[in-house]
DRENPA-3360 file (N, C-alpha, C; in nm, 2 decimals, always signed):
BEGIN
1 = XXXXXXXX = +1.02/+3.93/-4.32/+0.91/+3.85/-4.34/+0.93/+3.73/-4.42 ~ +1.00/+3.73/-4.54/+1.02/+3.66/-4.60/+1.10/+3.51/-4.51 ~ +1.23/+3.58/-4.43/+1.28/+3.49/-4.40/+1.20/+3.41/-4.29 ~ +1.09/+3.41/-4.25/+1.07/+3.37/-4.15/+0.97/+3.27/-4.20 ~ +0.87/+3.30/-4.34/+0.85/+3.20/-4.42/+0.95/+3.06/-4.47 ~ +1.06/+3.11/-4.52/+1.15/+2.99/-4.56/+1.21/+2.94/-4.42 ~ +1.22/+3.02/-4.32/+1.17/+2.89/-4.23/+1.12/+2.83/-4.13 ~ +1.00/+2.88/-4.15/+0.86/+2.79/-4.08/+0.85/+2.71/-4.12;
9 = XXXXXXXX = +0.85/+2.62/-4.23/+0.86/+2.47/-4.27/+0.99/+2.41/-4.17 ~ +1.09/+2.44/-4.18/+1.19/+2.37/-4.11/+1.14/+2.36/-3.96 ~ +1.11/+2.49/-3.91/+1.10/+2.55/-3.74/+0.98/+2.39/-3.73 ~ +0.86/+2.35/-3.75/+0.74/+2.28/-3.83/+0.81/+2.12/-3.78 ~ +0.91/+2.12/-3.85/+0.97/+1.97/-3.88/+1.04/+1.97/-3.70 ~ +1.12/+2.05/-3.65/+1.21/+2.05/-3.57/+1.11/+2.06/-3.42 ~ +1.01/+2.09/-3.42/+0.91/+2.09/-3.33/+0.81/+1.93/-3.34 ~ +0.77/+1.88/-3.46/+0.72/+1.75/-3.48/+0.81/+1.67/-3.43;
17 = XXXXXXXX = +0.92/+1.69/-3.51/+1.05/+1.56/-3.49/+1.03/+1.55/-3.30 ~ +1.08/+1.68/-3.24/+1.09/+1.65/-3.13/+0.99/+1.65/-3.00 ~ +0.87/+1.65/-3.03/+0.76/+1.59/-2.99/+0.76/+1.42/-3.00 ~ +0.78/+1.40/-3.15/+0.76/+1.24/-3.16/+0.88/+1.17/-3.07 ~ +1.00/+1.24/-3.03/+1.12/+1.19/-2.99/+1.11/+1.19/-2.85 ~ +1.02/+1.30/-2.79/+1.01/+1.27/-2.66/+0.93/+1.19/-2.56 ~ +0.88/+1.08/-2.61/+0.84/+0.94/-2.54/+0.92/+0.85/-2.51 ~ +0.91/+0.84/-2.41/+1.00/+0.73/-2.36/+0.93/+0.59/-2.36;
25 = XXXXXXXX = +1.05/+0.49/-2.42/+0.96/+0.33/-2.41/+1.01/+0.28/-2.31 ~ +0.90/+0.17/-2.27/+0.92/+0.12/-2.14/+0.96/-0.05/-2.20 ~ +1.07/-0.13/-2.15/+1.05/-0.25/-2.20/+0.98/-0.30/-2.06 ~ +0.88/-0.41/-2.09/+0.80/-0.47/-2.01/+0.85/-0.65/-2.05 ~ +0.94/-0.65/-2.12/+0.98/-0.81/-2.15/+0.91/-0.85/-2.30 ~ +0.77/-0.78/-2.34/+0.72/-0.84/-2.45/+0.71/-0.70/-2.52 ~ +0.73/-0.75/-2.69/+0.73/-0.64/-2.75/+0.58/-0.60/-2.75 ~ +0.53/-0.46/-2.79/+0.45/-0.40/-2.81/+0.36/-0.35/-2.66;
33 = XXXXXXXX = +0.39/-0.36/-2.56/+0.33/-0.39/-2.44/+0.41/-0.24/-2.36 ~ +0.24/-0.12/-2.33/+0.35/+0.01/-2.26/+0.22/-0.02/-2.16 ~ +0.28/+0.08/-2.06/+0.21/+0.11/-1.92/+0.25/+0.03/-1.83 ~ +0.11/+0.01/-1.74/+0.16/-0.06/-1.59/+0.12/-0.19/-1.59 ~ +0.21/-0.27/-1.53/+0.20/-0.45/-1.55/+0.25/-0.48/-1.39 ~ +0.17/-0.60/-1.39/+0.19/-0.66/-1.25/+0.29/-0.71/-1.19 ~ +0.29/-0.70/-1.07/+0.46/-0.66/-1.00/+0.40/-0.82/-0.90 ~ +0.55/-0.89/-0.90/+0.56/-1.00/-0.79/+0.64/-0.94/-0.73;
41 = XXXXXXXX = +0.67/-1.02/-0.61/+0.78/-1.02/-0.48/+0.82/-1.10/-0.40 ~ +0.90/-1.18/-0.43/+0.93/-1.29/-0.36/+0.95/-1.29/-0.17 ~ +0.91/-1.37/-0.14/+0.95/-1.33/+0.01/+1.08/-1.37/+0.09 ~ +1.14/-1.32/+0.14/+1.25/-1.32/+0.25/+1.24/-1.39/+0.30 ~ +1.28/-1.52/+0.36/+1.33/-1.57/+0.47/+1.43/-1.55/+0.60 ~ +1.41/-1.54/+0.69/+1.50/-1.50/+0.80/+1.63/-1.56/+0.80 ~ +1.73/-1.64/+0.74/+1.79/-1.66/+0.69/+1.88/-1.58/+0.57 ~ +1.80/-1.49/+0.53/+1.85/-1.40/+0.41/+1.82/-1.44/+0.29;
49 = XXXXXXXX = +1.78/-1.61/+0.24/+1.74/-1.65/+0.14/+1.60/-1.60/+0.12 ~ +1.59/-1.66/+0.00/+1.39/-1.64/-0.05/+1.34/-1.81/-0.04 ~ +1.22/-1.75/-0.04/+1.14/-1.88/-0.03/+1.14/-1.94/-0.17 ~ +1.06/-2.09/-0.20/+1.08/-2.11/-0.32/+0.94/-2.10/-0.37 ~ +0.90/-2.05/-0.43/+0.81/-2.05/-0.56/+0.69/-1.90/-0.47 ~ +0.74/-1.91/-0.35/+0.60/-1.80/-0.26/+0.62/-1.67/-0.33 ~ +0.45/-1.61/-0.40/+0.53/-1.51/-0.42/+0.37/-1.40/-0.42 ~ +0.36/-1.30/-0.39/+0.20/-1.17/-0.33/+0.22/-1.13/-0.49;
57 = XXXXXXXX = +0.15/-1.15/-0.56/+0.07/-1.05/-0.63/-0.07/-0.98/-0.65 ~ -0.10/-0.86/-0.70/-0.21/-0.78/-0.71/-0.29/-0.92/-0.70 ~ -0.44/-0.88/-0.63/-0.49/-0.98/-0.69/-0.66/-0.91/-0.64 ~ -0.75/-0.97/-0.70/-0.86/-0.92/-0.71/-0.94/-0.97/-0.62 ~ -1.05/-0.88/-0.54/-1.10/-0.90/-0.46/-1.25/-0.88/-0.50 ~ -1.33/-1.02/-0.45/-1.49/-1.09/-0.46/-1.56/-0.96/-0.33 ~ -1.49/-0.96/-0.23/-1.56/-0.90/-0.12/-1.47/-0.76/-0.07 ~ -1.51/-0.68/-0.09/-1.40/-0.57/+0.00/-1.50/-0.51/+0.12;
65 = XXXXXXXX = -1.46/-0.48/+0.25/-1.53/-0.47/+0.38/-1.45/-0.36/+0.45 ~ -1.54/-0.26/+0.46/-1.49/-0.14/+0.57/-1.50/-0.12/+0.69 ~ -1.45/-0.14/+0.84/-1.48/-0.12/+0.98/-1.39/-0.06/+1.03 ~ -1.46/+0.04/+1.13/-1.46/+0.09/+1.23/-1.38/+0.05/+1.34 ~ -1.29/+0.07/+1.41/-1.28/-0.05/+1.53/-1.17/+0.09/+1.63 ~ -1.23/+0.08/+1.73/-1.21/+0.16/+1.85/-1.08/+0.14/+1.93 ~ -0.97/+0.16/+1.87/-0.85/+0.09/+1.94/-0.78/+0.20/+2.13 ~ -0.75/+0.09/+2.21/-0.75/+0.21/+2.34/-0.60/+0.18/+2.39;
73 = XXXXXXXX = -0.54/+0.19/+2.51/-0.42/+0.17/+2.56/-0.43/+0.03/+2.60 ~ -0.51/-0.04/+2.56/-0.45/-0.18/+2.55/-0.46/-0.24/+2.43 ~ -0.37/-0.34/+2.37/-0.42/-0.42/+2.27/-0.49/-0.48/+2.23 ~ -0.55/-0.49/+2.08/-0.70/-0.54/+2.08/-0.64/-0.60/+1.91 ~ -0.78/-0.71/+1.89/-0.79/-0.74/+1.81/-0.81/-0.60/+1.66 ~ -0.73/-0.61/+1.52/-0.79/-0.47/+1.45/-0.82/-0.55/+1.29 ~ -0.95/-0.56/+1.25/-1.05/-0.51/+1.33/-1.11/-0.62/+1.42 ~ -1.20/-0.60/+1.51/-1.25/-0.71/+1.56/-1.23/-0.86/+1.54;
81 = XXXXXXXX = -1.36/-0.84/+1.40/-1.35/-0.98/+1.34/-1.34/-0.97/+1.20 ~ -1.26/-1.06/+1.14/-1.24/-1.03/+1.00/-1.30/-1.11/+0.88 ~ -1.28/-1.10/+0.81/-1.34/-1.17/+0.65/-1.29/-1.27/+0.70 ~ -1.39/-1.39/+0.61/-1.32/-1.50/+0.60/-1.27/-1.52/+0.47 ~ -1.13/-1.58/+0.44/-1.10/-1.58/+0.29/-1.00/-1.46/+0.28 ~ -1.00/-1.37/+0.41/-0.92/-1.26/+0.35/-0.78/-1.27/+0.27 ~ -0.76/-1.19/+0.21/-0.60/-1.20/+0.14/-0.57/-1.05/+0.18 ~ -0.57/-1.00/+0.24/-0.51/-0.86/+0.28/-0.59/-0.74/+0.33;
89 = XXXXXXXX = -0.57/-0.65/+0.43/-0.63/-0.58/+0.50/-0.55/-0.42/+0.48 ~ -0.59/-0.28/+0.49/-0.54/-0.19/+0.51/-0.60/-0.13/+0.59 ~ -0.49/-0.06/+0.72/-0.50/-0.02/+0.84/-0.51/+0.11/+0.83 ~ -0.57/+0.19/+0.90/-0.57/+0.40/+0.90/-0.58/+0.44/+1.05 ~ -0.46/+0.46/+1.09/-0.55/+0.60/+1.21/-0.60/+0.70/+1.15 ~ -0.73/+0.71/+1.17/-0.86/+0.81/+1.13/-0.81/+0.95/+1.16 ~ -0.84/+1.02/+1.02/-0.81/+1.18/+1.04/-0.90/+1.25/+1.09 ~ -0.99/+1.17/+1.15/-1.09/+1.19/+1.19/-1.07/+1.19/+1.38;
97 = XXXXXXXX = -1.00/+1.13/+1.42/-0.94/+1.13/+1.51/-0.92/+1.28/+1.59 ~ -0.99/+1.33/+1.70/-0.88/+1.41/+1.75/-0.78/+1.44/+1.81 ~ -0.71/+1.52/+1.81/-0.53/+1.55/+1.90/-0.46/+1.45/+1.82 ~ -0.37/+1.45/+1.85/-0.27/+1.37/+1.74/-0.23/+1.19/+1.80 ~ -0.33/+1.16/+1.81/-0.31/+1.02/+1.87/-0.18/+0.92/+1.81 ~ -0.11/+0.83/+1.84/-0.02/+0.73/+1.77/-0.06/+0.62/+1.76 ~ -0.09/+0.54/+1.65/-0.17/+0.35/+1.68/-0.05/+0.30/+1.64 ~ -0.05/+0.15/+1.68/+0.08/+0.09/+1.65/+0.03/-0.06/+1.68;
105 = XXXXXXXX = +0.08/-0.14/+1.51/+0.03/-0.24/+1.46/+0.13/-0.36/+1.51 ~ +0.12/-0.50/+1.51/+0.23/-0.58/+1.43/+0.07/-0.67/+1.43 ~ +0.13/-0.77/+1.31/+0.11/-0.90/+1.26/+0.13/-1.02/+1.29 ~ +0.23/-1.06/+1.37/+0.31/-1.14/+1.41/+0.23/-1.26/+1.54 ~ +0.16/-1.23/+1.59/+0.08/-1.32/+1.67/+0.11/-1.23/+1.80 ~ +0.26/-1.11/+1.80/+0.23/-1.07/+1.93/+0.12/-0.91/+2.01 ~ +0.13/-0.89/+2.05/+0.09/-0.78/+2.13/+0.20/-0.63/+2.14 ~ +0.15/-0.56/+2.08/+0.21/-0.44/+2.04/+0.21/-0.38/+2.18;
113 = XXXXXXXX = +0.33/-0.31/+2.23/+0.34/-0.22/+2.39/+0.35/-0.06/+2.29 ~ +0.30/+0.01/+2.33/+0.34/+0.20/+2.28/+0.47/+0.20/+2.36 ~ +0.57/+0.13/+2.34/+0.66/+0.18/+2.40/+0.80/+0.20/+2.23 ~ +0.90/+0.26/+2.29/+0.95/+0.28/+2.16/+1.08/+0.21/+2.14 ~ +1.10/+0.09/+2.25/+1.20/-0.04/+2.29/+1.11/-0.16/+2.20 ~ +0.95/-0.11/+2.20/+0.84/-0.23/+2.13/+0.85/-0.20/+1.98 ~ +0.89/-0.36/+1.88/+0.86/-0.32/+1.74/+0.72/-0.32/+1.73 ~ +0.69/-0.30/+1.64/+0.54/-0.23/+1.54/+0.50/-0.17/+1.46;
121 = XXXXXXXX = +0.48/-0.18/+1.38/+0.44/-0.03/+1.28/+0.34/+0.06/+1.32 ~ +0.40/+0.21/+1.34/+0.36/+0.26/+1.42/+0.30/+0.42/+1.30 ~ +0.15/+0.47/+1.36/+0.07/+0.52/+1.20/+0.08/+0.62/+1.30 ~ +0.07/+0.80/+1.24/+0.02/+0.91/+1.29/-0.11/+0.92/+1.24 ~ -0.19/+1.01/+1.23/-0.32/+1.06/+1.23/-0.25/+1.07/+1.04 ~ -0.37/+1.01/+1.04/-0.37/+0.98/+0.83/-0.24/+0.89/+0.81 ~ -0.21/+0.82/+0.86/-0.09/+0.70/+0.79/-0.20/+0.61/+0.83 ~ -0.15/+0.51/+0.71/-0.19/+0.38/+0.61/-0.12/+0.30/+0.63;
129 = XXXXXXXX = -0.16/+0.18/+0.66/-0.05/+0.04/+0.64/-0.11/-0.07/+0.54 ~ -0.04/-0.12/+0.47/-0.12/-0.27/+0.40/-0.06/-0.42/+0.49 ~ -0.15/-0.46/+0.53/-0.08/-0.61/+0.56/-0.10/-0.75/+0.45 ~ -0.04/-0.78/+0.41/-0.08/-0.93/+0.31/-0.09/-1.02/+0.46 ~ -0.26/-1.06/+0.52/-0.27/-1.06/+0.62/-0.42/-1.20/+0.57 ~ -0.39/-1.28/+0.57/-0.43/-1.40/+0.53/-0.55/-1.46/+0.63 ~ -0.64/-1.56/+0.56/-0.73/-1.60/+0.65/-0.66/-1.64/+0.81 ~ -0.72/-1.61/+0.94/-0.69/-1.66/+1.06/-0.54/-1.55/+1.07;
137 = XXXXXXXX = -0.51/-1.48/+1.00/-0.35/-1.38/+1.03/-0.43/-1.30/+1.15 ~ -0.38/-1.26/+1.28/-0.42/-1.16/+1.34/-0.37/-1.04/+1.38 ~ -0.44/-0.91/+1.36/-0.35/-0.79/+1.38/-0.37/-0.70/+1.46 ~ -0.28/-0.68/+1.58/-0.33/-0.61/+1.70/-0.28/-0.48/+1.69 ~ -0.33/-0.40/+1.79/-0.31/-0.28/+1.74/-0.29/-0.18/+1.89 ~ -0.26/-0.08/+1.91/-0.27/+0.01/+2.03/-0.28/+0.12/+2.03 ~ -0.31/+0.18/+2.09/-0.30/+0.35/+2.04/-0.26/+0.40/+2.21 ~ -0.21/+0.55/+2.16/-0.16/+0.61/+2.32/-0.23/+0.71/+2.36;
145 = XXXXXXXX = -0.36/+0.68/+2.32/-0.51/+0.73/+2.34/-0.63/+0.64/+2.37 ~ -0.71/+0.68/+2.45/-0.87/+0.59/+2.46/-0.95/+0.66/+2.35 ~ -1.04/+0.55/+2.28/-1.09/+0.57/+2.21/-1.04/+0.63/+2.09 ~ -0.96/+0.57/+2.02/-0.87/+0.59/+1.89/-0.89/+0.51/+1.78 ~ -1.01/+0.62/+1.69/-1.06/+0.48/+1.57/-0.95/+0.48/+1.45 ~ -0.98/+0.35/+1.43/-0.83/+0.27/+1.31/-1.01/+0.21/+1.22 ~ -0.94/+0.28/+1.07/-1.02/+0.23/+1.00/-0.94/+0.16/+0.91 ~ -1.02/+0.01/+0.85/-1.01/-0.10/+0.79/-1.03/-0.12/+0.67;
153 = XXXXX = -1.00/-0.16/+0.57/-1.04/-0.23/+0.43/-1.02/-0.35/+0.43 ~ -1.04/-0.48/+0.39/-1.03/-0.59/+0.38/-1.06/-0.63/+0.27 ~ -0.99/-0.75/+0.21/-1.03/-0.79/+0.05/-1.06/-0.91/+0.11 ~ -1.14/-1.02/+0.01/-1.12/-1.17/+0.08/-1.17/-1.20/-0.06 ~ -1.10/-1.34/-0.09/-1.13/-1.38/-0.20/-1.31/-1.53/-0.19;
% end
């Protein structure tokens, strides 16, 4: 008994010490500054360079807008019609959805085929996409089902 008094003070210190030791600091560039800070990303050019000065960050949205939009075996506008002002949209095949439908996105101005020679970003039932999808950007969509709802978020500033 005794010994275990002379050292519970120590045992005390060696449990504190290494509680206080186990935080990890984050350098964020300025001192005193922990947690999460805003991320840039410059963009790619097809070339392999970057652009100069273009760059997506978080940014805050005035208006956010939720729709519905019924996507079938042909390509369609997703969603219909969009915000004006938008700065970025997030796409969902609905889990809501039955049987295991496939939708399949691009951005690009063209027309998505369900074929698997066609690029696209291509969602199962519950996959998510974000597009940094700008005023007038259009995003078509297909599914390898009739009546396959793709649900929308939209920000617009």
């Amino acid at each position: 008994m005794s010994t275990f008094k002379k050292l519970s003070p120590v045992l005390v210190l060696v449990i504190v010490g290494g509680i206080a030791l186990a935080q990890e600091m984050v350098d964020q560039g300025s001192p005193g500054k922990q947690g999460p800070w805003p991320v840039s990303m410059t963009t790619l050019l097809p070339d392999g360079g970057t652009s100069s000065g273009t760059a997506i960050t978080p940014q805050i949205c005035n208006t956010m807008a939720s729709k519905i939009t019924s996507v079938g075996v042909a390509a369609g506008a997703t969603p219909a019609t969009q915000l004006t002002a938008r700065r970025y949209v997030t796409l969902c095949n609905s889990l809501q959805n039955s049987g295991t439908p496939l939708v399949k996105c691009r951005s690009d101005g063209t027309a998505p085929v369900m074929a698997a020679t066609n690029i696209g970003d291509v969602m199962g039932v519950g996959d998510c996409i974000l597009y940094p999808a700008g005023d007038g950007t259009a995003i078509s969509c297909i599914a390898d089902a009739a009546a396959t709802y793709v649900t929308s978020w939209e920000c617009s500033g």
